[in-house]
N, C-alpha and C positions, 0 to 999 in steps of 0.2 A: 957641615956645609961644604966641605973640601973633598967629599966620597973618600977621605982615608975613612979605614976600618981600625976599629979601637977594640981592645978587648973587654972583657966587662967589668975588672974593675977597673979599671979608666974611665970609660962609662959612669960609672958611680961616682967614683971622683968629680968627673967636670958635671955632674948633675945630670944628665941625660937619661937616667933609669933614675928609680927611687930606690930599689933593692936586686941583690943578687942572691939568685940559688943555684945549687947543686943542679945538673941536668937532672939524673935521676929523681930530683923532689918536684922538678915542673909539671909533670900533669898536675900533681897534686893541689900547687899552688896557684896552679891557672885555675882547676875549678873551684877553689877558695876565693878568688877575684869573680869570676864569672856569678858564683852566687853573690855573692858581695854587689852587685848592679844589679841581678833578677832581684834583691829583696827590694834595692831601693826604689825610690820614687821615680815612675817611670814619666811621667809628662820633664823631668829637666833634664832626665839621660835622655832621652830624645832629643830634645832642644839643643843640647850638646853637640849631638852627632848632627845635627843641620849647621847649628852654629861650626862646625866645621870642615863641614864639605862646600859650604857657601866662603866660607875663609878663602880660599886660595885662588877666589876671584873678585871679593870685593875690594873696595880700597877700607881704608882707618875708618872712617867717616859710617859707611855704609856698615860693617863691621859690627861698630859701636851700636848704633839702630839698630842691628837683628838680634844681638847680645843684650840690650835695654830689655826689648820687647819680648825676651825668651827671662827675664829677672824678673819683669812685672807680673806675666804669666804664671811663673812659679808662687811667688810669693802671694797671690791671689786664689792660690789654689788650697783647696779640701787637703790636699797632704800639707800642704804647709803646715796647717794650723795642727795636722796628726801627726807629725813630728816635732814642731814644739811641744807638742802636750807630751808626747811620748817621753821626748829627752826630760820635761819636767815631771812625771808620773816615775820616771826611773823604769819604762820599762820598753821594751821591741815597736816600734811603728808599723800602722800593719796600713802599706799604701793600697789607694784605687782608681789611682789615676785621673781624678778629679781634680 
């Protein structure tokens, strides 16, 4: 919050990254991430990215309400129910956006 520049393990230390890699391994591990969100459930990565671009001009309050309504959403949904079955079937969930 102070625009100093940290290096990256600093970074990791105060929490601000979850992990570091080698430059040379980062494509690789960006499209390990990249798939990692194309497999998953696309109706609450959406949700996500609204609930975050709407962040930085609501207040607490209003926030709360678009984050509620993006929970209920989710958990009301056809993937819901195919990835508890999946985590309990022990196997891949295959979403569709329902």
């Amino acid at each position: 919050m102070t625009g100093r520049m940290v290096e990256s393990a600093e970074a990791l230390a105060m929490g601000l990254v979850d992990r570091v890699v080698p430059l040379a391994e980062l494509p690789a591990e960006t499209e390990k991430l990249a798939q990692a969100f194309a497999s998953g459930p696309p109706l609450p990565i959406a949700d996500i990215k609204r609930a975050l671009t709407v962040s930085a001009t609501n207040d607490l309050a209003a926030q709360v309400d678009v984050e509620t309504a993006h929970q209920l959403r989710a958990f009301a949904s056809s993937d819901a129910a195919e990835g508890m079955a999946a985590f309990f079937d022990r196997r891949t969930a295959t979403f569709r956006g329902e």
